[in-house]
VEXDRENKE-335377 format. One record per residue (C-alpha): residue number from 0; x, y, z. Coordinates in steps of 0.25 Angstrom, whole numbers, plus 5000, padded with zeros to 4 digits. Layout:
// residues N
<pos = NUM; X = X; Y = Y; Z = Z>
...
//
This chain:
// residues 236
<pos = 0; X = 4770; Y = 4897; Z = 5008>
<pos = 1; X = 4771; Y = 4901; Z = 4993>
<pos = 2; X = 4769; Y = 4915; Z = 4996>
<pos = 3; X = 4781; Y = 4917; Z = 5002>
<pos = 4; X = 4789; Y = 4911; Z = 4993>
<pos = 5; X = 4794; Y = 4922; Z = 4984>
<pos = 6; X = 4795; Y = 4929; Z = 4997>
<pos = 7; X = 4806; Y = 4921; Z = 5002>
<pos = 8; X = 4811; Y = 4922; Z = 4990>
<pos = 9; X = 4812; Y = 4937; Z = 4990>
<pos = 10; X = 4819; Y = 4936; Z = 5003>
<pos = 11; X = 4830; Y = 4927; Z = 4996>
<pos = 12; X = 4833; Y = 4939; Z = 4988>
<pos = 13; X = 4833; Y = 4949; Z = 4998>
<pos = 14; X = 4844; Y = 4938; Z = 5006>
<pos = 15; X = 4851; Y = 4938; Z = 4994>
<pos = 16; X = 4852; Y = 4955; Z = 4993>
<pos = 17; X = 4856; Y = 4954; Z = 5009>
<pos = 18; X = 4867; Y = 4946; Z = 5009>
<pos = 19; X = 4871; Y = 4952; Z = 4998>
<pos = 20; X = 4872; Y = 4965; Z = 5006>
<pos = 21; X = 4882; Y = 4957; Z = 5016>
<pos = 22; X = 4891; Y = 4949; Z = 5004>
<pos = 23; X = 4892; Y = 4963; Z = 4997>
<pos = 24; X = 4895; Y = 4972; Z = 5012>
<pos = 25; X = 4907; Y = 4962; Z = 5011>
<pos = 26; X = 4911; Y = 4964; Z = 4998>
<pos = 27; X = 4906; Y = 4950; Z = 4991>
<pos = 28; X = 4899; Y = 4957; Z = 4981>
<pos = 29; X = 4898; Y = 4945; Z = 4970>
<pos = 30; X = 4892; Y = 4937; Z = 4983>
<pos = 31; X = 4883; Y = 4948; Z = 4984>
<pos = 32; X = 4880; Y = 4949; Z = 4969>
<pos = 33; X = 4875; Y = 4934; Z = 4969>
<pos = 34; X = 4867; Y = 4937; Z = 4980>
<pos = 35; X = 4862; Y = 4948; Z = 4972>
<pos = 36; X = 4858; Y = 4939; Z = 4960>
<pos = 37; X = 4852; Y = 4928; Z = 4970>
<pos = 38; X = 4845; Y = 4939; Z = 4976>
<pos = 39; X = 4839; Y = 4942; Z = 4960>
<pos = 40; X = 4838; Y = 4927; Z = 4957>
<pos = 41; X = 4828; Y = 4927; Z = 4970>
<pos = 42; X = 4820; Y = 4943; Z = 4966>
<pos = 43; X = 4817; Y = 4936; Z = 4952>
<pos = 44; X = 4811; Y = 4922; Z = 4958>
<pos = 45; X = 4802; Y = 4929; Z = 4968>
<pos = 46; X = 4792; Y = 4937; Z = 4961>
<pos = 47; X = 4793; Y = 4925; Z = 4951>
<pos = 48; X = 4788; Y = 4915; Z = 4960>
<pos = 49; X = 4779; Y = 4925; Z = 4968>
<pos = 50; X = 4770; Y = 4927; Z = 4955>
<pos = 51; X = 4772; Y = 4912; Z = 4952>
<pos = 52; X = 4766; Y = 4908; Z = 4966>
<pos = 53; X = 4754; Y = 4919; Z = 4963>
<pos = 54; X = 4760; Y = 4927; Z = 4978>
<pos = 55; X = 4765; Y = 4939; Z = 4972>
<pos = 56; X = 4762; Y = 4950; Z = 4982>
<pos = 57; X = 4765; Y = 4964; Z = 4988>
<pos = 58; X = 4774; Y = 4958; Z = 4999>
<pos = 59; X = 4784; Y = 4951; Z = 4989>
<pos = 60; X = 4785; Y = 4964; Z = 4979>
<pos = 61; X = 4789; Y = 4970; Z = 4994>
<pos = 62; X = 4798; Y = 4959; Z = 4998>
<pos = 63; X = 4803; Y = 4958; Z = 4982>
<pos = 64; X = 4809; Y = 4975; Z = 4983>
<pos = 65; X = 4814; Y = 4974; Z = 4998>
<pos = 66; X = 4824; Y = 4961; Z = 4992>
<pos = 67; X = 4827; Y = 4968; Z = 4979>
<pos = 68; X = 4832; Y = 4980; Z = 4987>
<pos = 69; X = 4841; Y = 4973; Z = 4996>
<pos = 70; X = 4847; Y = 4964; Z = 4983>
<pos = 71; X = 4846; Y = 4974; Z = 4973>
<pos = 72; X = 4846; Y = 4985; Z = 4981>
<pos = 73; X = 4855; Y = 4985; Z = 4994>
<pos = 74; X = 4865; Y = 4973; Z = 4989>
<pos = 75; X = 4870; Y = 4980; Z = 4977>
<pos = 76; X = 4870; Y = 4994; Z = 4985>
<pos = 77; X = 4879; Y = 4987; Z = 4995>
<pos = 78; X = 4887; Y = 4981; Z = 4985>
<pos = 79; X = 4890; Y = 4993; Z = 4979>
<pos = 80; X = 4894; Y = 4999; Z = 4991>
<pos = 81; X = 4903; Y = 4987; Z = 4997>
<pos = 82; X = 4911; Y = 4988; Z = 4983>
<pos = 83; X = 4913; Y = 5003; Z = 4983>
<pos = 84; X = 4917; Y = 5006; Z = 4998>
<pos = 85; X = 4932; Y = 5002; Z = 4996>
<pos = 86; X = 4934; Y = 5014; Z = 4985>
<pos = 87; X = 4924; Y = 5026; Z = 4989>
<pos = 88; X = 4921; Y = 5022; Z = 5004>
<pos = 89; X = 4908; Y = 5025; Z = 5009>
<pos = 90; X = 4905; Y = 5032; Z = 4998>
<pos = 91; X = 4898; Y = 5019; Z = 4992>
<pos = 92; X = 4887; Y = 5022; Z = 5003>
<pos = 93; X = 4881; Y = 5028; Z = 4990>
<pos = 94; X = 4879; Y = 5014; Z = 4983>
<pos = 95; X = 4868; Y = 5009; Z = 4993>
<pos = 96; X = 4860; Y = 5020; Z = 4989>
<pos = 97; X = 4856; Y = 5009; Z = 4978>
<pos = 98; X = 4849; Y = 5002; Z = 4988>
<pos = 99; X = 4839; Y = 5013; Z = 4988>
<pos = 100; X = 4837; Y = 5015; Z = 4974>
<pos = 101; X = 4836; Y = 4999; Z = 4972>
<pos = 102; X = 4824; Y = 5001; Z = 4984>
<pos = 103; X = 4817; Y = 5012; Z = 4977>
<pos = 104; X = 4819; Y = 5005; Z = 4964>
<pos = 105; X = 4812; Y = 4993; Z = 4971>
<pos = 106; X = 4801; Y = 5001; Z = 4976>
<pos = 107; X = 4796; Y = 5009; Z = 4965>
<pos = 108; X = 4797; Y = 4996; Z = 4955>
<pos = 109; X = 4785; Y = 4991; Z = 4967>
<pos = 110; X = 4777; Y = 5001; Z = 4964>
<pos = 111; X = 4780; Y = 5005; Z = 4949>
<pos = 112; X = 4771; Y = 4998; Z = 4939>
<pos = 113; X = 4777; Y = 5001; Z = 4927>
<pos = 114; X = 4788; Y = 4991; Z = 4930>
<pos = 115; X = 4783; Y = 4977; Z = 4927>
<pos = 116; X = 4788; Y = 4974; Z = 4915>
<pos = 117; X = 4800; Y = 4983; Z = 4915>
<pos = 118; X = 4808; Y = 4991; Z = 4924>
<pos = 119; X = 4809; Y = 5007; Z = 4927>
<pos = 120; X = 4824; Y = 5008; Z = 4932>
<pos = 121; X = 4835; Y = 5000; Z = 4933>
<pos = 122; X = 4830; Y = 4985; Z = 4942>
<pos = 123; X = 4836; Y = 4983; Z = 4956>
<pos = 124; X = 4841; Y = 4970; Z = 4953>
<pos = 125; X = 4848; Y = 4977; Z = 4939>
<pos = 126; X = 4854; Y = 4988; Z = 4948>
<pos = 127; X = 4859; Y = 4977; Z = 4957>
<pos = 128; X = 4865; Y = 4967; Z = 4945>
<pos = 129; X = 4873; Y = 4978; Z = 4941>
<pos = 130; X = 4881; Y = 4983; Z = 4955>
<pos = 131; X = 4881; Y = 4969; Z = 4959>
<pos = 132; X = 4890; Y = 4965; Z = 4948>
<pos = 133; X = 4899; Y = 4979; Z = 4950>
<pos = 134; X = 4902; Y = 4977; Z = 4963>
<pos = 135; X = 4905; Y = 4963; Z = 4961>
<pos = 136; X = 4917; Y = 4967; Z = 4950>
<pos = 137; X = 4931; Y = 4968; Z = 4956>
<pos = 138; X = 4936; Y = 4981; Z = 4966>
<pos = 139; X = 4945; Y = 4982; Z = 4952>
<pos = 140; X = 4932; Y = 4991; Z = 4948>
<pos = 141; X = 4934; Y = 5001; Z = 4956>
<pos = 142; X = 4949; Y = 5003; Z = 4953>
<pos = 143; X = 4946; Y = 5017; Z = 4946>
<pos = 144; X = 4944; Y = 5027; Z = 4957>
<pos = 145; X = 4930; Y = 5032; Z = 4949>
<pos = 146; X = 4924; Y = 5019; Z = 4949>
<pos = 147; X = 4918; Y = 5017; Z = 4963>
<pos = 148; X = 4912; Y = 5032; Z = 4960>
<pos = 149; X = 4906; Y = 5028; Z = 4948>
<pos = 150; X = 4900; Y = 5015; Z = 4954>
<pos = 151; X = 4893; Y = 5022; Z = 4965>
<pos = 152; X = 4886; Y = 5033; Z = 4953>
<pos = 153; X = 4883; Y = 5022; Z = 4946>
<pos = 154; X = 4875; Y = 5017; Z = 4958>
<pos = 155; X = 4867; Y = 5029; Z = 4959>
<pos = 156; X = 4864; Y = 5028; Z = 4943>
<pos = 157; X = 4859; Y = 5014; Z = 4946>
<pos = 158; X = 4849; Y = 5020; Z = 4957>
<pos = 159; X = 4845; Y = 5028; Z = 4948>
<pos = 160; X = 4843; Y = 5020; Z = 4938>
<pos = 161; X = 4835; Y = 5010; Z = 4945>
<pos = 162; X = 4824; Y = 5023; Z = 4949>
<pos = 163; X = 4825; Y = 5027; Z = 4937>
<pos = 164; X = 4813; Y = 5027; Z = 4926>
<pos = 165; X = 4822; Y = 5020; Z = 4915>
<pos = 166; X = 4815; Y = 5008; Z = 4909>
<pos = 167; X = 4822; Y = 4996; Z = 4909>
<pos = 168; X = 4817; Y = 4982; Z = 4905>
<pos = 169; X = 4815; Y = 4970; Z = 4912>
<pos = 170; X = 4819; Y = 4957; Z = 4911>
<pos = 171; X = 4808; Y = 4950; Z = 4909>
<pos = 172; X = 4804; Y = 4944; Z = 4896>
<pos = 173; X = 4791; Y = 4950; Z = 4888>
<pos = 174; X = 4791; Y = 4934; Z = 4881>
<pos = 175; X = 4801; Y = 4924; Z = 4875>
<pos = 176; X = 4802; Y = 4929; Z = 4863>
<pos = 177; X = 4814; Y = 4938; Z = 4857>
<pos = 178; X = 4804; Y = 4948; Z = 4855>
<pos = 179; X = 4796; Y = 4950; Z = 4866>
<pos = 180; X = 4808; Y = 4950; Z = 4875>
<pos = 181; X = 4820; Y = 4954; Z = 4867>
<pos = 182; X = 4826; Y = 4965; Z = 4878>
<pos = 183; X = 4827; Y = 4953; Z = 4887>
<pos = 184; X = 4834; Y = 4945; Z = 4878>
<pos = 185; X = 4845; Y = 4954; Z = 4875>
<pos = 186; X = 4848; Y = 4959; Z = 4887>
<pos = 187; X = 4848; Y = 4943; Z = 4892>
<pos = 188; X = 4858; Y = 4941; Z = 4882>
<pos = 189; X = 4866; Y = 4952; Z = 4885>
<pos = 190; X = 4866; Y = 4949; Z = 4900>
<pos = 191; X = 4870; Y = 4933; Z = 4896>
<pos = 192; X = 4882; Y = 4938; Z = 4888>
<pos = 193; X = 4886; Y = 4949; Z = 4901>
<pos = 194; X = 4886; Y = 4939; Z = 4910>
<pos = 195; X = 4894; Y = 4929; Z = 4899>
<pos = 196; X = 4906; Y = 4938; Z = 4899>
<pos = 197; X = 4905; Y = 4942; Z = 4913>
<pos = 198; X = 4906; Y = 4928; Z = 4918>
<pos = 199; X = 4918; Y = 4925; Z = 4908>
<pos = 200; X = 4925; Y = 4938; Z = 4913>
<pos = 201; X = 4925; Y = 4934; Z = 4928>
<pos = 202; X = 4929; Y = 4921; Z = 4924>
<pos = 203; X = 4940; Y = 4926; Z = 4916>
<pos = 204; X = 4945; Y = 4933; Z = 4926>
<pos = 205; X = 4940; Y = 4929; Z = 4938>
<pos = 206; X = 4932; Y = 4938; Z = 4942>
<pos = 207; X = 4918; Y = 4934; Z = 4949>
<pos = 208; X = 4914; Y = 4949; Z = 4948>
<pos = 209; X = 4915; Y = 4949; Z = 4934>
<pos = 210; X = 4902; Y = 4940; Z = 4933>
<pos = 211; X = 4897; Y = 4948; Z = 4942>
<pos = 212; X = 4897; Y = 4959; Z = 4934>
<pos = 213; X = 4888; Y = 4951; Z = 4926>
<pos = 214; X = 4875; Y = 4959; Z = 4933>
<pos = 215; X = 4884; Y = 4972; Z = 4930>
<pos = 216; X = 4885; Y = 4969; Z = 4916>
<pos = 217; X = 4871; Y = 4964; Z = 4913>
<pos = 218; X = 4864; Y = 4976; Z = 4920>
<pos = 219; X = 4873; Y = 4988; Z = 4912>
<pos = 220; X = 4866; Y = 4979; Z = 4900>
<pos = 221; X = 4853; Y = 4981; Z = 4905>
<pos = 222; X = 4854; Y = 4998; Z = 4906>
<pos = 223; X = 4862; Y = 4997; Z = 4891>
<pos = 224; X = 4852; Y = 4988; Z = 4886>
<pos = 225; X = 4838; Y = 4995; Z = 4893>
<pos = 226; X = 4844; Y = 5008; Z = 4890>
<pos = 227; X = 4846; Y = 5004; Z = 4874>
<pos = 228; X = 4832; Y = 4999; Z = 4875>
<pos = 229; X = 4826; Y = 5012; Z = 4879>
<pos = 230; X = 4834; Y = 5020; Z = 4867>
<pos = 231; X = 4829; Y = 5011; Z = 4858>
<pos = 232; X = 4815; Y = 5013; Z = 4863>
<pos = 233; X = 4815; Y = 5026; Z = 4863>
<pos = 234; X = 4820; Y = 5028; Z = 4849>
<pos = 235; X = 4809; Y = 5020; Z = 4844>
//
């Protein structure tokens, strides 16, 4: 029975990313973005528990891309095109083409060995994060006529970003110490304080999109952040 454990688990995910599809066809997208973050809270347990229990195996990595790519892939794709139909029409057909970037992403991290202890493109999960918290933003965004156009280019820079060769660094921790794992701790912090302000904003106004926009504001800090890292390195 333990063996299917993170299995099932998996599968919570990939229900989470489903329904998310409907909540986010219908235009609840800060439904669909919990969803989304339930759907993480389940993709970081499984693997966790499927090397704790000793079952690790080819089946779950399988079951593990298929669910990301319909959480991270198709949920935020569908998001984004639910939230820019009203101003450009069909033309937000393009934004699902992050689904397919997000499944070739999953697929080449399978089979790439250089990415266990960092990443080569921007993370699905990342990629997700930051649209979720867009489109959960009031329609008041996209007031200027260029905004909507800008979005979907930014869609395709994502997708390309996720294929890209770019390093970025991983989340987990080299050690305890300041040290060993200071990268982490900064950008940690900085997260804590995004978030901090976020939540005060949408309680100021009102405004449950403006915590939303956490995910947004946390995954721009990631690219400044990674990107200052790699100038530094390469001066040195």
């Amino acid at each position: 029975m333990k063996k299917h454990i993170p299995n099932i688990i998996t599968c919570c995910n990939l229900l989470c990313g489903a329904v998310a599809v409907i909540m986010a066809v219908h235009g609840a997208f800060t439904y669909a973005f919990a969803l989304m973050l339930l759907g993480a809270f389940f993709d970081f347990f499984d693997g966790l528990i499927a090397r704790r229990l000793g079952v690790s195996g080819p089946l779950g990595i399988q079951m593990d891309s298929l669910a990301d790519d319909i959480t991270f892939g198709l949920a935020p794709a569908v998001m984004l095109f639910s939230y820019l139909r009203p101003a450009i029409g069909w033309w937000s057909l393009i934004a699902l083409l992050m689904a397919a970037f997000a499944a070739a992403r999953l697929a080449r991290f399978n089979i790439d060995e250089r990415q266990t202890s960092s990443f080569l493109g921007l993370a699905t999960p990342a990629n997700a994060l930051f649209w979720g918290g867009i489109t959960c933003m009031p329609y008041a965004l996209l007031a200027w006529n260029a905004m909507p156009w800008l979005l979907l280019c930014l869609s395709l820079v994502s997708g390309w970003l996720m294929l890209s060769e770019v390093p970025f660094f991983s989340l987990k921790l080299h050690g305890r110490g300041w040290s060993e794992s200071r990268t982490q701790y900064i950008f940690i912090i900085g997260c804590v304080v995004l978030v901090a302000f976020c939540i005060a904003e949408a309680v100021r106004y009102s405004q449950p999109g403006f915590a939303c926009f956490a995910g947004t504001a946390c995954i721009v800090w990631y690219v400044i952040f990674n990107l200052l890292i790699l100038t530094l390195d390469r001066k040195s």
